[in-house]
N, C-alpha and C positions, 0 to 999 in steps of 0.2 A: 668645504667650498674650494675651490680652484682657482680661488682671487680671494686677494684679504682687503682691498678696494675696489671700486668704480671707478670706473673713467673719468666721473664728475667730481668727485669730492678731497682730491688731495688736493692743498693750500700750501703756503710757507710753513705755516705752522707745523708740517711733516719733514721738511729740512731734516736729511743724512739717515731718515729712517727706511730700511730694505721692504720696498711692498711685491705682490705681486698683482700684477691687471691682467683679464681675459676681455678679448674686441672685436671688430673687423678692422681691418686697416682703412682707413678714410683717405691718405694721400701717401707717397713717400717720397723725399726731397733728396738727390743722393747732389752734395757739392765737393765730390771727390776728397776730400779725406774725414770730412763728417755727412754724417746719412742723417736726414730728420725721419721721423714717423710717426703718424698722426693715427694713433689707435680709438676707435669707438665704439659706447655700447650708449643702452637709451639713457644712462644718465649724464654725458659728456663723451668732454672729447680729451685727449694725456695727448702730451709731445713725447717723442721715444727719441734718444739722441742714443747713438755709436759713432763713434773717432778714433783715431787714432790709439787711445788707449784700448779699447776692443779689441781681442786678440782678433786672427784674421779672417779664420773659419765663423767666428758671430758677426763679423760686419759684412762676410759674403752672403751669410743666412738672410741679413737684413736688406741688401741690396734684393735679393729673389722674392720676395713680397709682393704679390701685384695685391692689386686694390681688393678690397671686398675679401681679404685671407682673413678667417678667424686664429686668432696668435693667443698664445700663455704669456706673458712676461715678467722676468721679476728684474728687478734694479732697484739703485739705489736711486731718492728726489732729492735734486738739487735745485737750484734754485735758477734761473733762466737770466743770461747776461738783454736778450730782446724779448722786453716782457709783450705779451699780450694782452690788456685791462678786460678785452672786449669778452671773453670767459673766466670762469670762476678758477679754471685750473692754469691761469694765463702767467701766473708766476715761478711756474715748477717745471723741469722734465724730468724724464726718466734716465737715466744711464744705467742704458742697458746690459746682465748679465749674463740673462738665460733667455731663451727665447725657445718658443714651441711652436709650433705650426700644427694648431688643432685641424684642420678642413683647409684647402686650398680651393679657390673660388673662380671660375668661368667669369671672362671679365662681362660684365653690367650689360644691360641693353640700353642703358639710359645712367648720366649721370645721379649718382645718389647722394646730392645735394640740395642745400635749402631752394636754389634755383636750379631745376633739373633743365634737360634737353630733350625729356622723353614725352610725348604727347598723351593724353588723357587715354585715349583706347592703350596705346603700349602699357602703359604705368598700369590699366587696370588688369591689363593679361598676366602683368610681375607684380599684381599687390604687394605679395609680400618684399620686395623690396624696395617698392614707395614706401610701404611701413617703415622702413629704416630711416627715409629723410626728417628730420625737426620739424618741420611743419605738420605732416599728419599724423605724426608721435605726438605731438602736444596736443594737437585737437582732440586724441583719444584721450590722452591723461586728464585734458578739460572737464572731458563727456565723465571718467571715471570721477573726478572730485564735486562736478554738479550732483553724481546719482547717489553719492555718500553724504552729499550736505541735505538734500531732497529724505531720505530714510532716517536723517537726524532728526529734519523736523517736524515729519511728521511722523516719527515714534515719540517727541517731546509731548506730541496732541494724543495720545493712546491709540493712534491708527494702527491697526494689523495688517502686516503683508499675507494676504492670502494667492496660491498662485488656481487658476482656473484651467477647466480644460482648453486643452488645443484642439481639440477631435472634437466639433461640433456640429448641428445641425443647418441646414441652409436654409434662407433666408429670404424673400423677394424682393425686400425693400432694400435700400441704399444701394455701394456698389456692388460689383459682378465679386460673386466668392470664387476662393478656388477651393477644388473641388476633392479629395482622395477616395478611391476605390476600397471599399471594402472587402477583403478576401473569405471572413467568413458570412458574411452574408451579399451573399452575391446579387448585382445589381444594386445596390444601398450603397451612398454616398454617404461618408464625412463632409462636410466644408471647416478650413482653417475661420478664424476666427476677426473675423473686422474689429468687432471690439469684445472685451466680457460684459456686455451691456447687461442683460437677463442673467447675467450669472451675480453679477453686483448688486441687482436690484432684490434675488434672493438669500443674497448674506445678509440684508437689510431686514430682509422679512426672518431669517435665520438669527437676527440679536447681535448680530456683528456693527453695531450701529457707527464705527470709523473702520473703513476698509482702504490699503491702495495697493497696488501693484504696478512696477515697472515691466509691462510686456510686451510682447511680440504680437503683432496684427499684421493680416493679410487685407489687401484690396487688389484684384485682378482690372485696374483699371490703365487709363494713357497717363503715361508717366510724364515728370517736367520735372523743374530743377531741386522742386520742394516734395516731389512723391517719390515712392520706390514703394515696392511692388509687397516687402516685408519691411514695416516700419517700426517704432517703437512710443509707445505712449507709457506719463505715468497716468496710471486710471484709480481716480478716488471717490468714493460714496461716502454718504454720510446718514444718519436718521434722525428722526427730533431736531430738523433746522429749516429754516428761511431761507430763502434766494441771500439775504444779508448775509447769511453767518458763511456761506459759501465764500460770498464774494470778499469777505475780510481774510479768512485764514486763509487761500489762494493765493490772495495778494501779497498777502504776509509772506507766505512760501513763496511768492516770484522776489520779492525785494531783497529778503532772508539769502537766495542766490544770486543777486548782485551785490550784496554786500559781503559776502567770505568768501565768493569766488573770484570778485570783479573791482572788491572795496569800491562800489559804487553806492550810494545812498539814494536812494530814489523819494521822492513824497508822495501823498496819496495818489492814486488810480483816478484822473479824470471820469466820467460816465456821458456815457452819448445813449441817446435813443436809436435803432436801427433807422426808423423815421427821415430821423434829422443827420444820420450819419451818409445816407441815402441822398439825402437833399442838399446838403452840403459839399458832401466828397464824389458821389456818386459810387459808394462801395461799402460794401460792409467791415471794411475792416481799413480803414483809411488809415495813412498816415498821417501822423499830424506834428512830425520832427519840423513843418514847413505852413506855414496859411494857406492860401492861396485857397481860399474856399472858391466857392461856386456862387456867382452873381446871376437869381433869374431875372431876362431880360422882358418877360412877355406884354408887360401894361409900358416899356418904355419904347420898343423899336415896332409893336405892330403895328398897322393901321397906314403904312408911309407907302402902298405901291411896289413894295419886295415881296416876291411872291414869297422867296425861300421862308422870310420868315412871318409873313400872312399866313402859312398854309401847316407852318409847323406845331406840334405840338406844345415843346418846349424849344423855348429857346436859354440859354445860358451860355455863362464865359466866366474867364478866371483874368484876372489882374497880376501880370507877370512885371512886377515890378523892377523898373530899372533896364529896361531891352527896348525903349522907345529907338533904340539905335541899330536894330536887328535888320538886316539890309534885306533888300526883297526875295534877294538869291536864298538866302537863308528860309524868309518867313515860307519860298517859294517850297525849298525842302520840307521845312516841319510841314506845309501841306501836303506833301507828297505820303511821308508818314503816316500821316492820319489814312490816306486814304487806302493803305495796305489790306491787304482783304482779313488779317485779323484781327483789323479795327475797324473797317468800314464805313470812316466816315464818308462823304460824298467832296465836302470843302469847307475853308475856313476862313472867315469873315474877320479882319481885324482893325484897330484902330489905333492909330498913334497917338501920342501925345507927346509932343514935341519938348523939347529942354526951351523952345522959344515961347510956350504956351499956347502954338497953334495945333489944331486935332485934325487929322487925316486918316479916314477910312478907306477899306476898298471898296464902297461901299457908297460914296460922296453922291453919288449922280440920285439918289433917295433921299440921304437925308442932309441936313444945312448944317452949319457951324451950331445954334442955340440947340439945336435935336441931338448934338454929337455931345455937347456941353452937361445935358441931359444924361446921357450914356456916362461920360466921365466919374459926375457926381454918385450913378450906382455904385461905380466900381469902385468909388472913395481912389478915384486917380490923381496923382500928383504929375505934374513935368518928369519928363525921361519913363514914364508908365506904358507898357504896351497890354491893350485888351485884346483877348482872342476868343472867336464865338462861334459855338456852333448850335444847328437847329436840328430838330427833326422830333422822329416820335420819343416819347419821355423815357423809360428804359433804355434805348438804343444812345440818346445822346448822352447821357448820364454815364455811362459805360464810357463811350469813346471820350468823355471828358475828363473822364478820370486815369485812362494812358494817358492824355495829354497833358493833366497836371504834374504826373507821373516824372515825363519823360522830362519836363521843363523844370522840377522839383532837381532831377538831376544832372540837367544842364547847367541849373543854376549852381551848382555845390551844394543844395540845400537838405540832401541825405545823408549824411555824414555818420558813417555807420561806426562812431564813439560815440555817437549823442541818442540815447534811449527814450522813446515815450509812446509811455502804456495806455492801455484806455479800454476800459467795459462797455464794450457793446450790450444793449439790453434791448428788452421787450421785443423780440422777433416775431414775424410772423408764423405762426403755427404748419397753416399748410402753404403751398407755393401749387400753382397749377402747368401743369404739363401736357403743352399743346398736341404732344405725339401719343399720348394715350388716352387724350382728354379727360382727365380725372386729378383731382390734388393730389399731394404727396407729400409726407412730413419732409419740414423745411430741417430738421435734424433730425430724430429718429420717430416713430410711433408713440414711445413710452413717453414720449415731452408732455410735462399739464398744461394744459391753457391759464390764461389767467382766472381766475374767479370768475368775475364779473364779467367775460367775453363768452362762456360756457352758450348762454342763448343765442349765440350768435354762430355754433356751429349749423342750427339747419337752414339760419335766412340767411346771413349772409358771412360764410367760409373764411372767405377772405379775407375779410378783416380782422381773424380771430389773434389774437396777439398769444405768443408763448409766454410761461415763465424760463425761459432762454436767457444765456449769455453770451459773451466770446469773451477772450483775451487778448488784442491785439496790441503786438509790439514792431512800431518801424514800419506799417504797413503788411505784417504777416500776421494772420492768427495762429498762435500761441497754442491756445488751450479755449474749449469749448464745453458748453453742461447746462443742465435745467432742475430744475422740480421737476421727480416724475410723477405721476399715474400711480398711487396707489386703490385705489377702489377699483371691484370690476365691473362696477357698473361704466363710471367712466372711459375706460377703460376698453370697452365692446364698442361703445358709442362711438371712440375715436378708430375703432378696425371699421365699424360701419362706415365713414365720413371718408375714409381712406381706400373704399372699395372692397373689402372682405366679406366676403360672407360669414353667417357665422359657423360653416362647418370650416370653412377657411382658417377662419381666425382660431376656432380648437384646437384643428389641427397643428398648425404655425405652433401657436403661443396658447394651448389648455396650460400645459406647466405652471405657467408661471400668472395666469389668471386664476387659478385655481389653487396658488399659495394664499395671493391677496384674502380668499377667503378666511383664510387660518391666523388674521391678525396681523396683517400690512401694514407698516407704523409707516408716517410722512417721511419722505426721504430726497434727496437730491444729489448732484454730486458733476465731476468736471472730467474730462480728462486731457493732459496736456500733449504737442507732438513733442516729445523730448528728442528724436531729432533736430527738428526748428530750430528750437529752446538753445539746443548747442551751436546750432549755424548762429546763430544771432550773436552769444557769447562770443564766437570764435572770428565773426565780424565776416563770414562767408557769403554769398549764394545757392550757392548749393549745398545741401544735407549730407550729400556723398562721403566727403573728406572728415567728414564726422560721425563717419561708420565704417568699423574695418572692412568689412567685405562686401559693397554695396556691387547693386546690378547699375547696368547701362540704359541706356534710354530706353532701350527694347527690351527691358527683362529680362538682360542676359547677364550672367556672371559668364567673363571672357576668361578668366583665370582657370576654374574646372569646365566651361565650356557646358550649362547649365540654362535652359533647361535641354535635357538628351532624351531621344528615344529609347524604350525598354525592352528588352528580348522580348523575343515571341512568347516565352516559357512564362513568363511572368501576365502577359496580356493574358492568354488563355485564363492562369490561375488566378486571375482578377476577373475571369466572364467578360472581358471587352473586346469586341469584334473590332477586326482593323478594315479600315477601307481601302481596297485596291482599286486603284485611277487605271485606266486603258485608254494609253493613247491612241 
């Protein structure tokens, strides 16, 4: 080795002993007759000190050090007369003997510190030297001790890591796959892999009755703050179990990493119905770090000569307690919000409730004081309470009510991304209908079972047919998502019928793996988490990026290798793919 410490780990406790450190230089302080030097690698930061006693040729070496030089150093640690508490190396420097100058360094585009100067597009062109600042060095060390505690615990349960292909077949359901050319058989696509769904559900059939894998998945879809274009999931199955036994050792493994990663203790997993998490939050995967549920209003305000909410389907509001003082200019904004076209409400109806006990809507010229008094008591309103209401069709307002909780959840303080709470979404719906193809579509994948007892309900009536589905939602994100699948093939066809497949369709697609079930299909289920998220949430982020070394940009672009690129000519041909020439 060419260092006998780290940058992080020399104490008092090393007092007059000769080490030597390899770093980049982080700053250097020249106060004319002593030089400070702040040498760093990823496990800290060392103070480098030459003065006066330095002969003269090593404290000219130390002065020529610009920022970012990777250096050898050896010296003797002494102990610091202006200690530092705020690092662990905060009592020691080095007095320096030797000094090397491994690489000399192009000064930075951006400062490489915990607060940079560099803007998100720069920093992503120079990953690799964002990588150097403490911030997105620890979020990866985070992501590294979550995925070791994650293999701990479930190797303590007999789960095997198996890895699956990446080279697979496409698919029509879910999102858009991406796609690789095959060279030796020409015209034949690969697609990467969304998930190993079909590859999981035949290690099951295969006796591997605990399987999981931390992988790599693709979805060629529009990206946001929580997608990227190559994500990462842990993906586990199981055989011989219940929707229970999932949902306990899951949870067990989510708590298991707030506790040795986060020393967080968490207690059991509330459970919501998708039903009532719908009816309440307006979302499948609500937060609930906050109240602020959802009051229907429709047997209390119709019937008064308001057309808005006469003619609406639903009406609802939420109880934003304690903003009875929110000025009109304000309330005047937040409607301005709502009505942005990626929320689309139309307007917003509100009512005061005053700290003097008097109630005032905008709304007065319909209804009376005892009709508002009425309103209050929905809302379980107190003095200084403001209610805010909107109408329209029940999906649409549901949706914009729940930005709106949203936004007022974090106006109020009331997201406070150190306070965690989890919760099992269940019983989803099986299929969802899709106006633009007019035909259902699994609400999660194909393989999902129904419940038992909803089975007759796929040929009257579809739509109500409920999954054995979950999620895992933490903070308002889903987590982690899974069901009971589909072992029989008869069921099995039945749900490719309901979903529009033919059955040469459905051979085609999925014979494979309909045609395992017949060889001894044991019940099976199983979850898989975004371990992305998982780490943005630990890491107390928004975004998934900074908790992945080499992520793409909103457009699918890595800016660093400038990815994705066009391919020679030589390469299109010996892939059989014709290029299209545009004439203008």
């Amino acid at each position: 080795m060419l260092r006998t410490h780290t940058c992080g780990e020399l104490t008092i406790n090393n007092l007059g002993e000769t080490i030597t450190l390899c770093g980049w230089v982080q700053k250097s302080r020249d106060l004319g007759g002593t030089t400070f030097i702040d040498v760093r690698d990823r496990y800290g930061l060392t103070q480098l000190v030459l003065n006066t006693e330095t002969n003269a040729d090593l404290r000219e070496a130390g002065r020529q050090l610009g920022r970012e030089f990777v250096i050898k150093v050896t010296g003797k640690v002494l102990e610091r007369s202006n200690k530092n508490l705020k690092i662990p190396t905060g009592e020691i420097e080095i007095a320096v003997i030797e000094l090397e100058v491994l690489n000399a360094a192009k000064i930075p585009p951006f400062l490489i510190e915990d607060e940079t100067d560099g803007g998100e597009e720069l920093r992503a062109k120079y990953r690799y030297l964002d990588l150097r600042r403490n911030p997105i060095r620890n979020n990866l060390v985070l992501r590294h001790k979550m995925a070791q505690e994650i293999r701990k615990y479930l190797d303590r349960l007999d789960f095997i890591e198996v890895e699956t292909p990446v080279l697979i077949k496409s698919t029509p359901e879910g999102a858009r796959d991406f796609v690789v050319p095959s060279r030796m058989n020409p015209g034949e696509f690969y697609a990467l892999p969304q998930s190993p769904q079909t590859f999981k559900q035949l290690l099951m059939v295969s006796g591997f009755d605990r399987y999981f894998q931390i992988v790599k998945c693709f979805r060629d879809e529009d990206l946001r703050a929580d997608r990227q274009p190559e994500f990462t999931q842990i993906d586990c199955e199981m055989a011989f179990i219940t929707q229970e036994d999932i949902l306990n050792i899951f949870e067990g493994m989510t708590r298991h990493l707030f506790s040795t990663v986060k020393g967080i203790e968490l207690s059991e997993f509330p459970r919501m119905k998708y039903a009532d998490a719908m009816r309440l939050y307006g979302s499948d995967k609500p937060d609930t770090r906050f109240e602020m549920k959802f009051v229907e209003l429709n047997d209390v305000v119709k019937g008064k000569g308001f057309s808005i909410f006469d003619n609406a389907e639903l009406i609802i509001g939420i109880n934003a307690k304690g903003t009875a003082s929110y000025t009109r200019k304000q309330i005047d904004e937040l409607t301005e919000w709502l009505k942005r076209p990626q929320i689309g409400a139309t307007g917003l109806i509100y009512c005061r409730y005053n700290t003097d006990g008097n109630l005032k809507s905008s709304v007065d010229k319909f209804y009376n004081e005892d009709e508002l008094t009425n309103w209050a008591a929905a809302f379980e309103a107190e003095p200084g309470d403001l209610m805010l209401i909107l109408a329209g069709e029940t999906d649409k307002v549901r949706k914009q009510m729940n930005e709106l909780r949203l936004e007022m959840g974090t106006r109020l303080g009331l997201r406070d991304k150190n306070n965690f709470s989890p919760l099992w979404v269940l019983d989803f719906p099986l299929l969802e209908w899709d106006e633009e193809t007019t035909r259902y579509h699994a609400m999660h994948h194909p393989f999902t079972s129904p419940k038992p007892e909803d089975i007759p309900l796929l040929d009257t009536d579809p739509g109500n047919v409920r999954a054995n589905a979950y999620d895992l939602v933490i903070n308002g994100t889903e987590i982690g998502g899974g069901s009971i699948r589909i072992h029989d093939r008869a069921l099995q066809s039945l749900m490719f019928k309901h979903l529009g497949f033919s059955q040469e369709e459905a051979q085609k697609q999925f014979g494979f793996l309909m045609d395992a079930f017949e060889y001894g299909a044991p019940p099976h289920g199983g979850i898989a988490f975004g371990f992305d998220r998982l780490c943005s949430i630990f890491a107390g982020l928004d975004s998934i990026r900074d908790v992945i070394a080499f992520p793409k940009n909103n457009s699918g672009r890595d800016v660093m290798i400038d990815s994705p690129s066009a391919i020679a000519e030589a390469q299109m041909n010996e892939l059989k793919i014709k290029t299209t020439v545009s004439v203008s």
